[in-house]
N, C-alpha and C positions, 0 to 999 in steps of 0.2 A: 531718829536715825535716817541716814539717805536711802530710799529702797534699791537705789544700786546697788548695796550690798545685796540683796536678795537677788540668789542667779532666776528665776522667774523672770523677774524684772524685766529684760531685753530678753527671754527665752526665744529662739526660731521658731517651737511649738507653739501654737495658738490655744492648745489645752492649758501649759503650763503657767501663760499669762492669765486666763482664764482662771485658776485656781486662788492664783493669788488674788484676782480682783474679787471671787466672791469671798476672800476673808476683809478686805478693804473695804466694802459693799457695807460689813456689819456694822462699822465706824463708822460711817458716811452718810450726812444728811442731805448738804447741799454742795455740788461738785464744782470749784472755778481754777481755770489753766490759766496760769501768768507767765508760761515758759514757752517762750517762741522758739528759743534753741532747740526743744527738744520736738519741735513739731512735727518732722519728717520721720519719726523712729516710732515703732511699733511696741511700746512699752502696757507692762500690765495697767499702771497706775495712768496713765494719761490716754488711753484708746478702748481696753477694755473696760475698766471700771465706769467712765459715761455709759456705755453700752449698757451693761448690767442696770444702771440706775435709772435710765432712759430720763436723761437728763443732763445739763453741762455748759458752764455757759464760760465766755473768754474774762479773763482781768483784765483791768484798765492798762498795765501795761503792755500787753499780746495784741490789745485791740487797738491801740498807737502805731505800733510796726507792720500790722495789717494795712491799716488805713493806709501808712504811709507808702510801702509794698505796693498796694492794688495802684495805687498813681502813677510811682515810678518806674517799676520794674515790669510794669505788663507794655506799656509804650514806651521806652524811654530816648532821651532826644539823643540824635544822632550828630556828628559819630560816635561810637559805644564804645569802649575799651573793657578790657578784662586784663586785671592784674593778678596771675597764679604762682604761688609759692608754697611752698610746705616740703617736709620729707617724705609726704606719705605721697609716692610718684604714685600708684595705680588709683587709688582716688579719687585725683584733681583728674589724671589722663579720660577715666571717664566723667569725671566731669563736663571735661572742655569738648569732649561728641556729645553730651546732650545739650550743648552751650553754643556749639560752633554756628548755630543758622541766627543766635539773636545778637549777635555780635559785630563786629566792624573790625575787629583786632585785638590779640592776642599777646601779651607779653608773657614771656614764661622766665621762671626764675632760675635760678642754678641748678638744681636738684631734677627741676621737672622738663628740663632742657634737654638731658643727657640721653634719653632717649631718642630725643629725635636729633643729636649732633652726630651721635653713633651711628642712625640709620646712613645720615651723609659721609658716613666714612671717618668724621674728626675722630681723632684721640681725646680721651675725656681723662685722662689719669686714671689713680688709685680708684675705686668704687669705695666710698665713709662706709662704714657698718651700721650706719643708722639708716643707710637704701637698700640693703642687701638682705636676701635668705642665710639659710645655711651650710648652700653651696659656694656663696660669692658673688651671684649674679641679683640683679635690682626684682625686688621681691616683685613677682607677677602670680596670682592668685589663680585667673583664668585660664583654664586647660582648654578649650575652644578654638582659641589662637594666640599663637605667640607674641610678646610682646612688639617685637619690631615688624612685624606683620598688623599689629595696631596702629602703631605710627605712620608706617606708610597711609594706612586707610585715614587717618585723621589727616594725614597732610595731601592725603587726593581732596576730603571734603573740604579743606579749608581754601583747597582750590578752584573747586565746582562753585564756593559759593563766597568766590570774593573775599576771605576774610585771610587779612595778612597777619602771618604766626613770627613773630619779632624774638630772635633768638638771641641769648647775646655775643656781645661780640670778644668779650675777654674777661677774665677771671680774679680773683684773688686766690690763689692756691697754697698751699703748704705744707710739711715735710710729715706731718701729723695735725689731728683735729685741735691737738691744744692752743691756745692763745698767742701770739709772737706780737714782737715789736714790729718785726721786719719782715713780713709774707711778700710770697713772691708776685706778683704783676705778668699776666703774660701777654705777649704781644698781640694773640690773639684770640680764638676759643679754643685753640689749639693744647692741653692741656702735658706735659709729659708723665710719663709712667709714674715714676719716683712719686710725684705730689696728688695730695686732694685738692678737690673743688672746695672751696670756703664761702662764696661769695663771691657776687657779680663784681666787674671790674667798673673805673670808672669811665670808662667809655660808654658801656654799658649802660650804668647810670645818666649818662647823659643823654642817650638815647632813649629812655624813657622816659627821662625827665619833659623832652621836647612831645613826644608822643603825648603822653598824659596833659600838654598843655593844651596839644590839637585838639583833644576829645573836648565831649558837651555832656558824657556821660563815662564814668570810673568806678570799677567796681574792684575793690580788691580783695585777695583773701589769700593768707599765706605767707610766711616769712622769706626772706628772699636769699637769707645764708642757708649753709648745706649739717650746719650742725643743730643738734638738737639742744642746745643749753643755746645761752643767752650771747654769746662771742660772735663775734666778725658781724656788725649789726649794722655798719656804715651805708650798706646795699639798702636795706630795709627802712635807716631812717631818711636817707636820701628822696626813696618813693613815696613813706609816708610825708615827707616835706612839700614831692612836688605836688602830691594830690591837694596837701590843703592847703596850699597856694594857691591853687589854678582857681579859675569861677565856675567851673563845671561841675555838676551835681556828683556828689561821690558819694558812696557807699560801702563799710568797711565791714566785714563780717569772719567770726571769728575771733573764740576767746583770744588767741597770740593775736593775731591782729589786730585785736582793740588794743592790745597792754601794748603794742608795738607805736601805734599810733599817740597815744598817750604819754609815753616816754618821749618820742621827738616833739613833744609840745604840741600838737595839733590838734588837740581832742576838737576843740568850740570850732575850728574852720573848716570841719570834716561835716555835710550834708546828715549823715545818718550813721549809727556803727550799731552794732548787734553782735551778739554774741555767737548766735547761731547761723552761722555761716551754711552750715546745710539746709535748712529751711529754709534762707537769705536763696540761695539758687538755686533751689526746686522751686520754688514761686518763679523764680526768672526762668526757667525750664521748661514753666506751665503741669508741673509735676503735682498732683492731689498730696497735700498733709493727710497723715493719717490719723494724728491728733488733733485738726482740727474738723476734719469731717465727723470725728465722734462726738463733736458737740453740737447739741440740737439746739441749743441759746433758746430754749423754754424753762418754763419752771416744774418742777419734781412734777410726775405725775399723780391723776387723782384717781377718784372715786367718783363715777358719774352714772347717774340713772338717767336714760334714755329711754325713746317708745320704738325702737328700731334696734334688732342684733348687729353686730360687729359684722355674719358673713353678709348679712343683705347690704350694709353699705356698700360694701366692699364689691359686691355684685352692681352696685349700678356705676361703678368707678369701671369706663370703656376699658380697662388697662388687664383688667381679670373680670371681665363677663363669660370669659373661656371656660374658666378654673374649675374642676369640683369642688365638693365637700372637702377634703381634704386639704387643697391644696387650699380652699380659702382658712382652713382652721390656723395652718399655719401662719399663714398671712397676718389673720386676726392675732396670734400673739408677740409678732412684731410690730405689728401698729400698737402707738400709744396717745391715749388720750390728755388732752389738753384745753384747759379752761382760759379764755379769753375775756378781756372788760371790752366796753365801748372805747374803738379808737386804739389798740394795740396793735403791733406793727406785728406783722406773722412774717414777712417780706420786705426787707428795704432793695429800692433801684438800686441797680449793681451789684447785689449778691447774687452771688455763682447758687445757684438754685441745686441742694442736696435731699429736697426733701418735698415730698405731695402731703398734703390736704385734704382731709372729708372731711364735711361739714356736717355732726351729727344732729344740731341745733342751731338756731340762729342763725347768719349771713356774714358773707365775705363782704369789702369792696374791694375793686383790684384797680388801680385808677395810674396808669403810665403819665409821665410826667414831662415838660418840655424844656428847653432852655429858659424860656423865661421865667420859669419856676409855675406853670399851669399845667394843667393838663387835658386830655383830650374826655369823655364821659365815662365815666366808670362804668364798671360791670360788674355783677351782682352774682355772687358765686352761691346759692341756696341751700337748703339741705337737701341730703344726700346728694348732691353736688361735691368737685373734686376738681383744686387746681394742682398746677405742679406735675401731673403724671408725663408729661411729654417730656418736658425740661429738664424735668432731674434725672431721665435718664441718659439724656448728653451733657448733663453734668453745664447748661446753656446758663448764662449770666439774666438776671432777672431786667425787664426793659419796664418793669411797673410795683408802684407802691400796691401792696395789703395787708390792708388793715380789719380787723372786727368792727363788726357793722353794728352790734347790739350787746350790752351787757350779758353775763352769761352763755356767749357765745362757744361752744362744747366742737373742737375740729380733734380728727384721729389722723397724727402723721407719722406716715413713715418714711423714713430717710431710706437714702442710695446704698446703705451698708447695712442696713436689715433688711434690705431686700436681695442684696448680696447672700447674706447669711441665710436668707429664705433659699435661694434656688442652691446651696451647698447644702441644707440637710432633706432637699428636693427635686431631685434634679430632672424631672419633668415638668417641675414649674417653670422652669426659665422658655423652653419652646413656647409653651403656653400662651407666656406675654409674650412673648416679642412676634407673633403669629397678630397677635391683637395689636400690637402697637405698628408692626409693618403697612396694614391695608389700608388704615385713615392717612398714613403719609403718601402712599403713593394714591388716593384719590384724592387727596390735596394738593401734591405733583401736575398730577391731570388737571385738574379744575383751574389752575394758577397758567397753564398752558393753552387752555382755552377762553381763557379771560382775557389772555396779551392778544389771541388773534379777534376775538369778539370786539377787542375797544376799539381795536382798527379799523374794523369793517363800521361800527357805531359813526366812528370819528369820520372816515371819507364820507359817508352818506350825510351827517349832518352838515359837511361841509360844501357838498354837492347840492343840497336842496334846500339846506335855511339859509345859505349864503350867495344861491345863483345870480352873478349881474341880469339885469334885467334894464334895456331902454329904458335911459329916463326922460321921461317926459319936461317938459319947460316948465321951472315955476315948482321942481322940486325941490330945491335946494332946504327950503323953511321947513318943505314936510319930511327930509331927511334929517333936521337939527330937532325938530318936534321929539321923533320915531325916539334920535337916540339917547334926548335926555330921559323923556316917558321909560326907557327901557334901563335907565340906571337908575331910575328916583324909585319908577314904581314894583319894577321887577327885580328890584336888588336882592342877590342871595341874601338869607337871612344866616345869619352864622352865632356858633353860640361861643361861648368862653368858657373854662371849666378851669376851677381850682381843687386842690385835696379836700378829700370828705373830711366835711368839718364837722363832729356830735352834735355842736350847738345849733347848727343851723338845719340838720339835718339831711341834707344836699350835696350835691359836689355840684351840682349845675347851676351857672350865672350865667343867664343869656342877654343878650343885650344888639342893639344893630352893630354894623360895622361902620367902623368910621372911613370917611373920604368920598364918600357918594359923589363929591362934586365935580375927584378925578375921575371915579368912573364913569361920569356923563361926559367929560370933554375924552377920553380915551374911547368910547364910545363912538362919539361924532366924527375924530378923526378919522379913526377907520374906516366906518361909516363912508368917509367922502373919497376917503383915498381908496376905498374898492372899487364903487360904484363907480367915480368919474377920473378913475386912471391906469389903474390894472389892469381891471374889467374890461372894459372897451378901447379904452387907446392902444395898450400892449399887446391884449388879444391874448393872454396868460387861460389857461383852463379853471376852469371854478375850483378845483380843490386848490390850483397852487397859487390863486388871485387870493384867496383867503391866507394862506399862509403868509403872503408876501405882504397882504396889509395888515396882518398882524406884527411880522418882524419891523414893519418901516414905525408903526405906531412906536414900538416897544424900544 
């Protein structure tokens, strides 16, 4: 059966999800989510239950819309469009404030229009009853502020930040929600009392038909008629027409929205579609899933014997050297332990980093990787050693592979959300850390401050006295060509290469010389001559900026 049926299921209480996952817990061996839709919602079965099993890993289908999400929707190419429709106006409205800064333009459909044509004074006709309370007016939840005191605030920020909100310009309306042959057209947005909004007009449509072509990015989501069944669709499949015409990367999210798109025949010429439209733009938001932070993408936890307790690790991780007994006991039963082989990835480049690392046995590598597919030398995370404490607490995207360095390698992680749950059933833990975590950033602040003025002062002095012109004697010329190839053949930085630790080879490090010595002995020379016998002396430049200068004439 669907656990929707079970009210637990979406409870608000965190007990009552909680309840149910420990009867789900008794069923449950190995935990995997294939439900991208449901990512953003706080459900018993897909947040609580990984918790409980401290374990959870994605399907092959979640981890395709991830992949392809993390590419598009975190930079996507400009300019950006947002296509909003639905009946459910409060909503999308908040939607489009946590939306309005990554966007370029805004189209809004019939439904999600009328608030803000109303703020402008137009007439919008009858109010459908599929927008309305039980007073008559378009259902608003938020007792905070009023609805058209929201609209104005989204149409100041759509103005503070450049993004033009594309209203339409006329209607399809009629005398009731039912079907006609013959709906009326209006000349403009201008709506009369007597009729409803039905559907955008064809002005309208032609106007975002053109829009949608500008764009280089389309995101839509939402039907574009004012009824809740299937009628007055011409709006709707008009846009899903223009999107998967255009050559611009589109994105359609939401169950109506996929069947909307599919019906006008567009499925194959549409970039991506998804069902979960909410998860679809909480990722474009930058908004944390809460089903998918509860998966730790390990395997079930075990049973391991170690020659070290759970608080002493825990005591040499900088993050809770603070802590007492207690607060580490707590600690200790949110970390969970985890068995590694040689060569398991604990860390791939580009995960959003949710979770730290102690190392109870065996060795990390952590090794950052470059474009050209190399990397720079790895680093060697030990036992009782601990990566990840920094990062995951700004929730910072990973800039390096790690991997297990040695079979049987035994790490205890604990994720952002049991640490969460730590300082809730503790609430002097939280000062604690972040007492610990505040003082190494600001003397790394410092240190990073006094490194920019340090290199400066390094930099003029070396420039001032390994590079002072100096009279040249006759007869130098041979002994300045000598100096500068001696000084690229023989003095050439040694530079190393580094690929991912490979098991087999046991290494990450290939070192080897660097090629082109033979530019650097003529780049060498030229400068060389163009200091000595022309900056130098003939211009009469000062030594820090005769070096500079023959460095730019070389370069």
């Amino acid at each position: 059966e669907n656990l929707r049926f079970y009210r637990a299921e979406l409870s608000e209480r965190g007990e009552e999800r909680a309840e149910m996952a420990a009867v789900l817990e008794q069923y449950t061996d190995v935990f995997v989510n294939d439900v991208f839709a449901t990512l953003h919602l706080k459900c018993a079965a897909t947040v609580e239950l990984p918790k409980r099993l401290r374990h959870g890993v994605c399907g092959t289908q979640m981890a395709e819309e991830i992949t392809y999400f993390s590419k598009v929707l975190i930079n996507p190419p400009r300019p950006t469009a947002l296509v909003i429709g639905s009946v459910h106006v409060e909503e999308k409205l908040k939607l489009l404030e946590s939306l309005i800064r990554k966007v370029d333009k805004v189209m809004l459909s019939s439904a999600v229009a009328i608030p803000f044509l109303r703020v402008m004074g137009i007439n919008c006709g009858k109010l459908s009853p599929f927008l309305t309370d039980s007073a008559g007016n378009i259902a608003w939840s938020d007792t905070s502020i009023t609805l058209d005191a929201y609209v104005r605030r989204l149409m100041r920020q759509a103005e503070r930040y450049n993004v033009r909100l594309i209203l339409p310009e006329d209607f399809v309306a009629h005398s009731s929600l039912e079907p006609t042959r013959f709906p009326t057209i209006t000349p403009s947005s201008r709506v009369p009392d007597s009729l409803y909004i039905v559907d955008i007009g064809p002005r309208t449509i032609q106007r975002f038909t053109a829009e949608i072509r500008d764009s280089h990015t389309v995101f839509w989501t939402g039907r574009m008629n004012c009824a809740a069944r299937g009628d007055y669709t011409n709006g709707t499949n008009a846009v899903a027409t223009a999107i998967g015409h255009s050559n611009c990367i589109s994105v359609v999210g939401g169950k109506n929205t996929v069947a909307a798109a599919r019906a006008a025949g567009v499925e194959d010429d549409i970039s991506h579609m998804t069902t979960g439209s909410g998860s679809m733009l909480r990722v474009l938001e930058g908004t944390p899933l809460a089903a998918l932070n509860a998966l730790s993408d390990a395997h079930p936890p075990i049973s391991v014997d170690i020659n070290v307790s759970v608080p002493t690790l825990l005591r040499h991780c900088p993050l809770f050297k603070n802590c007492s007994q207690s607060q580490l006991r707590v600690l200790m039963s949110k970390a969970v332990p985890r068995s590694h082989a040689m060569g398991d990835v604990l860390v791939h480049e580009g995960d959003k980093i949710t979770s730290m690392f102690i190392v109870a046995r065996g060795f990390l590598h952590a090794a950052p990787k470059t474009e050209q597919g190399k990397s720079i030398a790895a680093r060697v995370i030990s036992e009782n050693e601990s990566i990840g404490e920094w990062q995951f607490l700004n929730n910072r995207v990973s800039m390096e592979v790690v991997q297990a360095g040695t079979d049987d390698t035994i790490t205890y992680q604990l994720t952002a959300s049991a640490l969460e749950e730590a300082f809730a059933e503790m609430p002097d833990l939280a000062p604690t850390v972040l007492r610990a975590a505040v003082e190494p950033v600001r003397l790394q602040n410092m240190k990073a401050r006094q490194d920019a003025s340090n290199e400066w002062r390094v930099l003029e002095q070396h420039l001032v006295t390994n590079r002072k012109p100096n009279p040249v004697p006759s007869g130098s010329w041979a002994v300045n060509c000598a100096s500068a190839v001696a000084q690229a053949v023989v003095l050439h930085p040694l530079t190393l290469q580094y690929s991912l630790y490979s098991p087999s080879a046991g290494t990450c490090v290939l070192a080897r010389f660097q090629q082109g010595v033979g530019m650097r002995a003529l780049h060498n020379l030229a400068r060389e001559l163009i200091y000595r016998h022309t900056v130098g002396p003939r211009v009469g430049l000062s030594p820090m900026w005769a070096a500079v200068a023959s460095a730019m004439a070389v370069t």
